[in-house]
Each structure stands twice: as structure tokens, then as C-alpha cells.
C-alpha positions as CSV (number, residue, x, y, z in Angstrom):
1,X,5.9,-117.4,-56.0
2,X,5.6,-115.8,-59.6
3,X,7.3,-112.7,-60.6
4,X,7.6,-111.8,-56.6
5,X,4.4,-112.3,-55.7
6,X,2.5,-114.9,-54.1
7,X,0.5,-117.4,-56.0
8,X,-2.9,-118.4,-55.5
9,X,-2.4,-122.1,-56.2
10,X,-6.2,-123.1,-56.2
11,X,-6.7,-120.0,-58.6
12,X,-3.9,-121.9,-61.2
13,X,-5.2,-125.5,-60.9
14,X,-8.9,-124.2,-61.5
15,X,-7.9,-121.6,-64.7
16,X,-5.9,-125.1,-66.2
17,X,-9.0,-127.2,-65.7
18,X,-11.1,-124.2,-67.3
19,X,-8.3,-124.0,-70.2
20,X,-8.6,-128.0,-70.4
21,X,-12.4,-127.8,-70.8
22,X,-12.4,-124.5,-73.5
23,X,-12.4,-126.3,-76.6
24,X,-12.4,-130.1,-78.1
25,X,-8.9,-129.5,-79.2
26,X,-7.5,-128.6,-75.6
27,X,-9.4,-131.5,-74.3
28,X,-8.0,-133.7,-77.2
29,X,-4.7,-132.3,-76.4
30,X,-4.7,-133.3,-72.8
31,X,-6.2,-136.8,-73.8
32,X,-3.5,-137.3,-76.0
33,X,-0.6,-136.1,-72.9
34,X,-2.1,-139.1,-71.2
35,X,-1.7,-142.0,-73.7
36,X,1.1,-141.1,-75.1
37,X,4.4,-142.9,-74.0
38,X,7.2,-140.5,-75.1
39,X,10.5,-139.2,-72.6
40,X,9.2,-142.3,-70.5
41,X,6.0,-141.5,-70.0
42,X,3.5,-144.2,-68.5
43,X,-0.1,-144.0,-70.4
44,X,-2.8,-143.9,-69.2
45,X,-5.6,-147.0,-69.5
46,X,-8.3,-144.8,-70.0
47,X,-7.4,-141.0,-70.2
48,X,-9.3,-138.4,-67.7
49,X,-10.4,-134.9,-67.5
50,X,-9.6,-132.3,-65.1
51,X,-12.5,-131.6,-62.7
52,X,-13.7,-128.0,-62.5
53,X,-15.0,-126.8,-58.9
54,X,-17.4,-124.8,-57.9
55,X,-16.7,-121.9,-55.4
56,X,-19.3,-122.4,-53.3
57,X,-18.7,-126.0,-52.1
58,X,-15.0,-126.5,-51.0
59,X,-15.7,-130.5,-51.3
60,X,-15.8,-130.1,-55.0
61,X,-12.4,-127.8,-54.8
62,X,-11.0,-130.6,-52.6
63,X,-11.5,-133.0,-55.4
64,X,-10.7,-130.6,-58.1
65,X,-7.1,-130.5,-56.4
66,X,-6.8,-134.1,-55.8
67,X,-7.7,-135.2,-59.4
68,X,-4.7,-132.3,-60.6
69,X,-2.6,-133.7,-57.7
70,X,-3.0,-137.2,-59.0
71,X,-2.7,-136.4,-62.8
72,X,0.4,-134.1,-61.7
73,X,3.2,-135.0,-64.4
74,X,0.0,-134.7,-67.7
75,X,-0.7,-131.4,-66.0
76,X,2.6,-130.0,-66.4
77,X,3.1,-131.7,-69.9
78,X,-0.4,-130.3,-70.6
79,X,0.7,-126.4,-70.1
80,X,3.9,-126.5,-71.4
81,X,1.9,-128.5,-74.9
82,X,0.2,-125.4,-75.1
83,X,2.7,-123.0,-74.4
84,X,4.4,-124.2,-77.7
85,X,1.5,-123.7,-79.8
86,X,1.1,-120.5,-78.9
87,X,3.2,-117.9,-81.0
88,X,1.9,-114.8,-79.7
89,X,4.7,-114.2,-77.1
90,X,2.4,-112.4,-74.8
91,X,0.0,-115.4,-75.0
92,X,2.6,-117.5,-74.7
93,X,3.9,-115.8,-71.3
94,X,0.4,-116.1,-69.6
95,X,0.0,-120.1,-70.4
96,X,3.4,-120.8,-68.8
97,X,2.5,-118.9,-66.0
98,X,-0.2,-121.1,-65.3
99,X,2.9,-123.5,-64.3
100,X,2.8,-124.4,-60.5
101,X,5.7,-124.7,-59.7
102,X,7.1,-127.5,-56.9
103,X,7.0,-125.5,-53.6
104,X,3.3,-124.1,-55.2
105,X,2.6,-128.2,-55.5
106,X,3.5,-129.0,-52.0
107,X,1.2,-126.2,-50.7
108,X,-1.5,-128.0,-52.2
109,X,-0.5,-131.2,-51.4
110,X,-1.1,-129.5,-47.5
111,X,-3.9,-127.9,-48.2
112,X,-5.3,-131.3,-49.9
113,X,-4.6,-132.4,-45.9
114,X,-6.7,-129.7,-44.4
115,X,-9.5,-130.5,-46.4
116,X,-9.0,-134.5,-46.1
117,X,-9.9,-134.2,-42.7
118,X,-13.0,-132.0,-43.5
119,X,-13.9,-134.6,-45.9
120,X,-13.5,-137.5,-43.6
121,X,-15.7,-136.1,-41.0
122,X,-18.8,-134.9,-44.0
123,X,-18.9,-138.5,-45.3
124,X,-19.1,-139.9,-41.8
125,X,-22.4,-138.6,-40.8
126,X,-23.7,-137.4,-44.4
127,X,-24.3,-141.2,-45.9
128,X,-27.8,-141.7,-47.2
129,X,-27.9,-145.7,-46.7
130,X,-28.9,-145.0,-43.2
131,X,-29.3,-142.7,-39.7
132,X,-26.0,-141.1,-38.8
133,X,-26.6,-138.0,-37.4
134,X,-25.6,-140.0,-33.8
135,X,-22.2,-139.5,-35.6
136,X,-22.7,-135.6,-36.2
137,X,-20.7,-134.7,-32.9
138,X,-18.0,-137.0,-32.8
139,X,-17.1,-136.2,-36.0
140,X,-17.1,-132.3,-35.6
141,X,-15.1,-132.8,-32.2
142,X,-12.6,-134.9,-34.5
143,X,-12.5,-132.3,-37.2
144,X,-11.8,-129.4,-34.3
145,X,-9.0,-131.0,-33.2
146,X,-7.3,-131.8,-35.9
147,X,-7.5,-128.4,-37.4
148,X,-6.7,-126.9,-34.0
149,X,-3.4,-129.8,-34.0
150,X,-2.3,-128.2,-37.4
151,X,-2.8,-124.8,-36.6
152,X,0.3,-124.7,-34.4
153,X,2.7,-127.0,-36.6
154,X,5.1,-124.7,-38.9
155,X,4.3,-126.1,-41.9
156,X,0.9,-125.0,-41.7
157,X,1.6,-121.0,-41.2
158,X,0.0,-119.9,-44.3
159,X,-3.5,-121.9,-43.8
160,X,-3.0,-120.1,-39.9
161,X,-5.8,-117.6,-40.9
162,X,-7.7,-120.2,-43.1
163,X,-7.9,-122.7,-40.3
164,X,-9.2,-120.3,-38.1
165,X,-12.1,-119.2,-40.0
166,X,-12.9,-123.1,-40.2
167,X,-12.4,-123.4,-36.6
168,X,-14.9,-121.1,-35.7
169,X,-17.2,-122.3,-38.1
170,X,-17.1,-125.7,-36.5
171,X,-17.2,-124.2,-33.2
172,X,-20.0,-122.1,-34.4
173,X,-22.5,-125.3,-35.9
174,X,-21.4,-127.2,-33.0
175,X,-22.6,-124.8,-30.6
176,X,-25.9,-125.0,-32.3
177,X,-26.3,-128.9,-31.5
178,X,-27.5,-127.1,-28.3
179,X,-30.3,-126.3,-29.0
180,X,-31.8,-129.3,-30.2
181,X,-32.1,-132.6,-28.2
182,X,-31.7,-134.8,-31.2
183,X,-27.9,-135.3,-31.5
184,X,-27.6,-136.7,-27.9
185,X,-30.8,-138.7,-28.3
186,X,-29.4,-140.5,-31.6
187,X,-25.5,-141.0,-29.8
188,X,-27.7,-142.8,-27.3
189,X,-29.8,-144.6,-29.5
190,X,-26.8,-146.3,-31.4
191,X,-26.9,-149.8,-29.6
192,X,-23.0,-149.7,-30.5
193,X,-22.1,-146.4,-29.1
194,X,-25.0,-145.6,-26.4
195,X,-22.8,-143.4,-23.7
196,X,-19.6,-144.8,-24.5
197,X,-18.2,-141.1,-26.3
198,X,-20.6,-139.1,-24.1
199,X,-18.9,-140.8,-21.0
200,X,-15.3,-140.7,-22.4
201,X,-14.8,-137.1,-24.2
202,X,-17.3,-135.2,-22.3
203,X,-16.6,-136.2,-18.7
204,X,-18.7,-137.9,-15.7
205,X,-20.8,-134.4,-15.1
206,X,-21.7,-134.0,-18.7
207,X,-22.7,-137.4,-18.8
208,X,-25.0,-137.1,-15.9
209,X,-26.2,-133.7,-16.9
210,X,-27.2,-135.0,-20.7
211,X,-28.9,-138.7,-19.3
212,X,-30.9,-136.7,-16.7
213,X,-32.5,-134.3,-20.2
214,X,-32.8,-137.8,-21.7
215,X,-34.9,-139.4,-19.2
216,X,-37.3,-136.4,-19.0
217,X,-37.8,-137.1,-23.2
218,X,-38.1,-141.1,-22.1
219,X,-41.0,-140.1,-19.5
220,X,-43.2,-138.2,-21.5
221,X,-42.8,-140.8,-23.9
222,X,-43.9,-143.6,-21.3
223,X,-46.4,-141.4,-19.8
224,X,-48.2,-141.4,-23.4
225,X,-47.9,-145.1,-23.8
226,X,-48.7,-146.3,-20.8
227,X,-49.7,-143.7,-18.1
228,X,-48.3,-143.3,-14.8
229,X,-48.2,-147.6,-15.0
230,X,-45.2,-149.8,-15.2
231,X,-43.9,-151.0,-18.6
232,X,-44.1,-154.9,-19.2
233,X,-40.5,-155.5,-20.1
234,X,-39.0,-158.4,-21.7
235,X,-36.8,-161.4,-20.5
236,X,-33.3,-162.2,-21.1
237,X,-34.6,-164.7,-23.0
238,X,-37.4,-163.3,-24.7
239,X,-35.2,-160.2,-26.0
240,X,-33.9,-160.2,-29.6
241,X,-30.4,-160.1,-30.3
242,X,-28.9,-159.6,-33.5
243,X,-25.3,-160.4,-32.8
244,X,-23.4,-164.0,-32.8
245,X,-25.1,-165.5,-29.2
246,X,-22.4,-167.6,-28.7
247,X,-19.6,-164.9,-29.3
248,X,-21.0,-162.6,-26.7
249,X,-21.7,-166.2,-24.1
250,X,-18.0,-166.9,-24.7
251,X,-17.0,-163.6,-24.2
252,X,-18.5,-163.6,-21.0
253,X,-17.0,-166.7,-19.8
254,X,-13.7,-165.9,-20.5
255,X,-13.8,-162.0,-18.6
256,X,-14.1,-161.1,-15.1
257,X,-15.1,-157.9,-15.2
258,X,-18.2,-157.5,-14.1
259,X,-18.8,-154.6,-16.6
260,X,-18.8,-157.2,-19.2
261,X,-21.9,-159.2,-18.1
262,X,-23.7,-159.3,-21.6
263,X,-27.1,-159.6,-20.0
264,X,-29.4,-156.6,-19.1
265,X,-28.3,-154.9,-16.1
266,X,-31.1,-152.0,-15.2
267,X,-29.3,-149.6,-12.7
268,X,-30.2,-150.9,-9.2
269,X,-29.9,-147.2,-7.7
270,X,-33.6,-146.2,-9.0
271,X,-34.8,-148.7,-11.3
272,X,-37.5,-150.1,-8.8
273,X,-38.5,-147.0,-7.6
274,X,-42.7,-147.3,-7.0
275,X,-42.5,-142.9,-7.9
276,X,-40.7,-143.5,-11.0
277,X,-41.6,-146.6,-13.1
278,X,-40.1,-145.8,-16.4
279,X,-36.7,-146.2,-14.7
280,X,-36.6,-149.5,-15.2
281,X,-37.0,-149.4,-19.0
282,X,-34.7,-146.5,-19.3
283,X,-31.8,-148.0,-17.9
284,X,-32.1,-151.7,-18.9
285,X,-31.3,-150.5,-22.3
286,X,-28.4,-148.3,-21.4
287,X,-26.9,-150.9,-19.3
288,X,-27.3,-153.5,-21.8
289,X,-24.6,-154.4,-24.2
290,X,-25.7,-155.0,-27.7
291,X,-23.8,-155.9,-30.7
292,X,-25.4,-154.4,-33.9
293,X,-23.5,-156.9,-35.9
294,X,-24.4,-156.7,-39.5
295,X,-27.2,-154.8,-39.4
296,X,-28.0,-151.0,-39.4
297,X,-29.1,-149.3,-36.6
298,X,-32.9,-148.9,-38.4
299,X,-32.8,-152.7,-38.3
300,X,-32.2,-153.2,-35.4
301,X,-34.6,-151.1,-33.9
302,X,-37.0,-152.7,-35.9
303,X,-36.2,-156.3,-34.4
304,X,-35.7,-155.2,-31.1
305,X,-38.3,-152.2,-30.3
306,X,-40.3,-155.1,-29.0
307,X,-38.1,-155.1,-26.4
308,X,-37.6,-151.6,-25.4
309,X,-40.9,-149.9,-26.2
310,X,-40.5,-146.6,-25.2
311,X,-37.1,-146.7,-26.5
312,X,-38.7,-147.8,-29.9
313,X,-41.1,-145.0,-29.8
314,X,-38.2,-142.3,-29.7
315,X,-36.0,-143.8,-32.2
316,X,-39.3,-143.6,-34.9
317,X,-39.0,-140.0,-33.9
318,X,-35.6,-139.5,-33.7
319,X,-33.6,-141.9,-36.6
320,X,-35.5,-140.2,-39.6
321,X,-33.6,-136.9,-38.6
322,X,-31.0,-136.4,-41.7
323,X,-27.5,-135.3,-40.3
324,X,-26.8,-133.0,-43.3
325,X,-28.9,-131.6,-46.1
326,X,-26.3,-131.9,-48.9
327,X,-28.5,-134.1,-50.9
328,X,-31.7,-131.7,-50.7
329,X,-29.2,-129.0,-51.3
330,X,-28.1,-130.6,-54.8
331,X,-31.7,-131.6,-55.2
332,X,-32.9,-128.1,-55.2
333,X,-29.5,-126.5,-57.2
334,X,-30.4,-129.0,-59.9
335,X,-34.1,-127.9,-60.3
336,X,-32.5,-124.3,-59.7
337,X,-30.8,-124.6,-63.1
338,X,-33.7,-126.0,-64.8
339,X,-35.4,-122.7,-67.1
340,X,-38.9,-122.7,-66.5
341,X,-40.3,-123.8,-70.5
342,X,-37.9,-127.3,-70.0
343,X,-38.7,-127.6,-66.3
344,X,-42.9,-127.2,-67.5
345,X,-42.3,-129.8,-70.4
346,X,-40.2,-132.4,-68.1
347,X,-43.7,-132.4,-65.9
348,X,-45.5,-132.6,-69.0
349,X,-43.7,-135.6,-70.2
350,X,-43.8,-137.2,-67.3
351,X,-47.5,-136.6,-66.9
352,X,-48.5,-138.0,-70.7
353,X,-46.4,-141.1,-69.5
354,X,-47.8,-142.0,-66.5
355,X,-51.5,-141.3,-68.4
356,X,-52.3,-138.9,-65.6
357,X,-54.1,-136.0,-67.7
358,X,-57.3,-135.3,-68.8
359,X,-59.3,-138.3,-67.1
360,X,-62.6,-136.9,-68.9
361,X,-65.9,-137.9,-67.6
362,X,-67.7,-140.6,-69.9
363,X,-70.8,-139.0,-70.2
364,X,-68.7,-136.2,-71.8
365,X,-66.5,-138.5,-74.0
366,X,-70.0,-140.3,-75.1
367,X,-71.0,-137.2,-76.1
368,X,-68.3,-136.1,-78.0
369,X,-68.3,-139.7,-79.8
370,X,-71.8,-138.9,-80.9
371,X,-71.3,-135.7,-81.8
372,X,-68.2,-136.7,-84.2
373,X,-70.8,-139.6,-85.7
374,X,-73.5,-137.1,-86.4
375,X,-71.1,-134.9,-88.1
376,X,-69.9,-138.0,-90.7
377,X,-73.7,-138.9,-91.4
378,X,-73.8,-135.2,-92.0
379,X,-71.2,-134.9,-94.4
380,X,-72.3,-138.2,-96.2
381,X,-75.7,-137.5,-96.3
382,X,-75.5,-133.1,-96.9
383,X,-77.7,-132.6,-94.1
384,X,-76.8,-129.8,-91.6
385,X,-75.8,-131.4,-88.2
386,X,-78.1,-130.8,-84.9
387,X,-75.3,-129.6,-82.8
388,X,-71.7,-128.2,-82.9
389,X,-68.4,-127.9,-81.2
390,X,-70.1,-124.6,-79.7
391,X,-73.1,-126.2,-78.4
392,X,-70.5,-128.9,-76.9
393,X,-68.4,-126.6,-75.1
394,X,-71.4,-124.4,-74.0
395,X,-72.5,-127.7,-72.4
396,X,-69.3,-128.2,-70.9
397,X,-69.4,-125.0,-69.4
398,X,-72.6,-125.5,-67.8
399,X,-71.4,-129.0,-66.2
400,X,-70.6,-128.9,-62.4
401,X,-68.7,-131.8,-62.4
402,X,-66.1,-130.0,-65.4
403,X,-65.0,-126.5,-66.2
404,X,-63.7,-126.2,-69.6
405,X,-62.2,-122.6,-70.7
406,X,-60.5,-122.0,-74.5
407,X,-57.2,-122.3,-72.8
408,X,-58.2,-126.2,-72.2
409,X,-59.6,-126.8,-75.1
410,X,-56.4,-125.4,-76.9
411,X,-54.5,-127.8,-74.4
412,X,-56.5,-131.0,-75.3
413,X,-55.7,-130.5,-78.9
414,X,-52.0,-130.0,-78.2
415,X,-52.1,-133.5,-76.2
416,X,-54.0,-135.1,-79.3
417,X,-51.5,-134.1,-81.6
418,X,-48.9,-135.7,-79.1
């Protein structure tokens, strides 16, 4: 609270990291809070900005407030630094109000909570060293019920109306996942995961209801590979694993549960059913315990499509499917900043580089050769020259293979004089 009224605390942390980035001397100032040692003070190895968000991605304000969270006691020495500089009282009054004060800190510090669990879920489908958009849905279930957990605790009443904006938002993107067939497919296509969070959040009819879509993908898919025939399918012993053999042999051994049998198990209801052949194949993956050990899920597939064809064939589709578009969206906000004069000389550049302009024809660059001869016999000799520039690019102009226009010819001589 400040003077009675309530404080927007993301509003102070963001107008110190703005006052801490205004000029070199504020910036020296807060370097110089964080390596000094006076009243106790621990320096700092190597000294740190604040970080300034931007409004439009709340990740950036959760790390904004974690990197003033974690810099807390330079933040505080920071204002009141500049509060003593200032003599103008009025001046003076606004810097110290920038002060949070400790109850303002602890709502961030519970805010920073919120969006912890917001960040955990982004970063665990939104990774670009692989496929993880099979982890899309778990991780928005996770981040619904955690907000919906903290909605009711007390602490938590002034982020009530906050939380249910996000709520519905979640609700709202997760709601979309129905109309595509992709997030299922990729849950099923993780030889780690395969039904296992389908079958244990969702519940027995879901389950049945989402493998009965599933199998109408998987028999197109066999249909175009091999007809209305049977699929050859692979051995026990011929299959490729990718996990430690004799783990998974002693594993075996030692359990007797029958659901542990590590070898493939096709569902004995309708696998050898003459009416449906691609039964088989469907379900002696799904029934099939793999162990992905250190590889990703793209190389496994790649060792093992051999062994599941069809399987193969919709995980080419299906694991090139990006989970989030974060990184297009920077992409594109990068080049979105670029003005057009920098953004035309960047290509430019990168074209003179690479040697990729102005591949002339030879005839033409002959004829230019001879034409610059002529004109030095010319000049030494006094005698007029047959031809000219103008009869050159009259030439040009008449050439199929090569339109030159005086813009061109303007360029060219730019690129020369490169």
C-alpha cells in the first residue's frame, strides 16, 4: 500500500528497471550498489542489470521479477542511492516511492509462484532439441490444476480474478486440441508414454474412445502402404531396441506380473482378425514396452520404424509438428523491428558474400572486355572507337537471355565500387 492506495508491484519493479537503464550514470550507480561491501554488504562477482519486460509476453515479466527478487537488497540500496541525489523534494518524493515495501515483496514473491508453474509447463513442450508436442496436454492439465489448487488457498485472494482469466485461457487452448488429431497421435507415439496418461487421467472410456480415432488414422495409413494385405511384421528378435537388453531381461525375471512381459504382446481380442489385418501392427506396438533410454523419440523412430512400418509412416507426419510457435514468433518480432533501408542492405550483404549477384553471361562479359580494349587502343592511338557503352546496352536490351534497364546498370556500378 502507498499513501492508502494499492500498489501495482509489477508497475514499481518495471519503472526501477527503466530508471536503472536511463542513463550510464544510473547504471554505474547500480553497478557500484553491487560491488561495494559497506554496512555488511556481500559483493557481487560480477555485477548485473535489471531486466526490463515486455508487456506482451508475461514470460519476460516473470523473469523481470525474478532477477529484482534475486537482486532484492541492491534494489533497495539502489532507490534509496538515488533518492539522496536528488534535491528537488518533489523529485525526491517520487524516487522513494518507487520503494516496495515488504508485504508489496511478498506479493511478488506469490505472484513469481503463479507464473513458475506457467513457466514450468511452456518449457516442457516448447524445447527446440526435439518433438514434444506429445507433452502439450499433460502439461496444460498440470498447469489447470495447479492454478485451480491456488485459486481457493487464502493467500492467493488478490491473484483470484487473475487466475481466472488464466484458467479460462488454458481451458480455452485446451479445448482447441479437439480439433486436431495430432496431440493424441504424438502422446501415443512416445515409446515412453504411449497410453499410459491417456489411460490414467482420462479414464477407461476415453481411452477407448481416443485408440478407436487412432486406429482409423493407422488404417488409412496401411491401406496406402500395403492395400487391403497383411503387414510383414518383425520378430522379437529381429526388432531393434534401444534400451539396456539385459535390464529389461532381468526385469522380467524378477516380476510376476504378467503386465510386465517386455516382449510384444499384440492384443489377442482382434489382432488375427482375416477383416481387419492392420490390427496386428496396431496393437503390437501399443502393447509393447519400450525403453527410449538415451535417445530422443526422433531417434528412435528412426532405428525402429523398420519394425513398425505403418507406425513409422505416421510419426514422419506427425513428430515434425512444433508444440508452440514461440520461436517463429521471436523470429518474425526480430525482422518486425528491422527498418526496411537496414533490412534491404543485411540481404545485400549477405548476397555480395555468398557471390550470388549478377552471374552475367560470358558472351556478355567478353564483350564488355573487348569493348574496354578497343577504348584503350583508342585513347592511345586518337582514333574514335567503333562502339560505345550505348551500343553495349542497346545490345543488352535486345538479348533474350538478359534484360538490362538503367536501374541495373546504376546497380552494377554500385556493386563495382563495393
Amino acid at each position: 500500500m502507498h499513501d492508502g492506495y494499492q500498489c501495482d508491484e509489477v508497475g514499481l519493479i518495471r519503472a526501477i528497471a527503466v530508471k536503472e537503464q536511463l542513463s550510464a550514470q544510473c547504471k554505474e550507480l547500480f553497478r557500484h550498489v553491487q560491488l561495494c561491501s559497506d554496512d555488511g554488504h556481500i559483493p557481487h562477482n560480477i555485477p548485473l542489470q535489471l531486466v526490463l519486460d515486455m508487456k506482451v509476453r508475461w514470460s519476460s515479466t516473470f523473469i523481470m521479477l525474478q532477477h529484482a527478487l534475486d537482486l532484492l537488497e541492491d534494489v533497495i540500496y539502489f532507490i534509496q542511492m538515488l533518492g539522496l541525489q536528488e534535491w528537488d523534494p518533489e523529485k525526491h518524493h517520487k524516487i522513494t516511492d518507487l520503494e516496495l515495501s515488504d508485504d508489496e515483496w511478498q506479493h511478488v514473491c506469490l505472484l513469481l509462484s503463479l507464473l513458475g508453474q506457467a513457466e514450468k509447463a511452456q518449457h516442457l513442450f516448447s524445447t527446440d532439441q526435439g518433438p514434444m508436442l506429445h507433452a502439450a496436454l499433460p502439461a496444460l492439465e498440470v498447469l489447470h490444476k495447479a492454478w485451480s489448487a491456488r485459486k481457493l488457498v487464502a493467500k492467493y485472494s488478490d491473484f483470484y480474478n487473475g487466475l481466472e482469466a488464466g484458467l479460462d485461457k488454458v481451458a480455452e487452448y485446451y479445448d482447441r486440441t479437439a480439433d486436431s488429431d495430432t496431440h493424441i497421435i504424438a502422446m501415443l507415439l512416445n515409446p515412453a508414454q504411449k497410453a499410459n496418461h491417456i489411460r490414467t487421467y482420462w479414464g477407461e472410456d476415453l481411452l477407448k474412445q481416443a485408440l478407436t480415432h487412432v486406429e482409423d488414422i493407422y488404417k488409412e495409413h496401411h491401406e496406402a502402404m500395403y492395400g487391403n494385405g497383411e503387414q510383414p511384421l518383425q520378430s522379437a528378435a529381429q526388432r531393434i531396441t534401444t534400451g539396456n537388453e539385459k535390464l529389461q531381461a532381468l526385469l522380467g525375471e524378477l516380476s510376476d506380473d504378467e503386465e510386465m512381459d517386455l516382449s510384444p504382446g499384440p492384443s489377442q481380442e482382434n489382432a488375427c482378425d482375416p477383416l481387419k489385418p492392420w490390427l496386428q501392427g496396431f496393437h503390437q506396438y501399443l502393447n509393447t514396452h519400450e525403453n527410449l533410454g538415451k535417445l530422443s523419440v526422433v531417434q528412435w523412430w528412426g532405428i525402429n520404424s523398420l519394425c513398425y512400418p505403418v507406425w513409422g509412416s505416421i510419426a514422419c507426419n506427425s513428430l515434425s509438428i512444433m508444440a508452440t510457435s514461440v520461436s517463429c514468433e521471436r523470429a518474425f518480432s526480430s525482422a518486425g523491428i528491422t527498418i526496411n533501408i537496414v533490412e534491404a542492405l543485411q540481404c545485400l550483404k549477405r548476397l555480395i558474400k555468398c557471390d550470388l549477384l549478377f552471374h552475367e553471361d560470358p558472351m556478355v562479359i567478353s564483350k564488355i572486355q573487348d569493348m574496354d580494349r578497343t577504348s584503350s587502343v583508342a585513347a592511345q592511338t586518337g582514333e574514335e572507337p567503333g562502339d560505345g557503352w550505348d551500343e553495349l546496352i542497346e545490345d543488352l536490351d535486345d538479348m533474350e537471355a538478359q534484360v538490362v534497364d538503367d536501374d541495373d546498370v546504376v546497380e552494377i556500378s554500385f556493386i563495382d565500387g563495393l
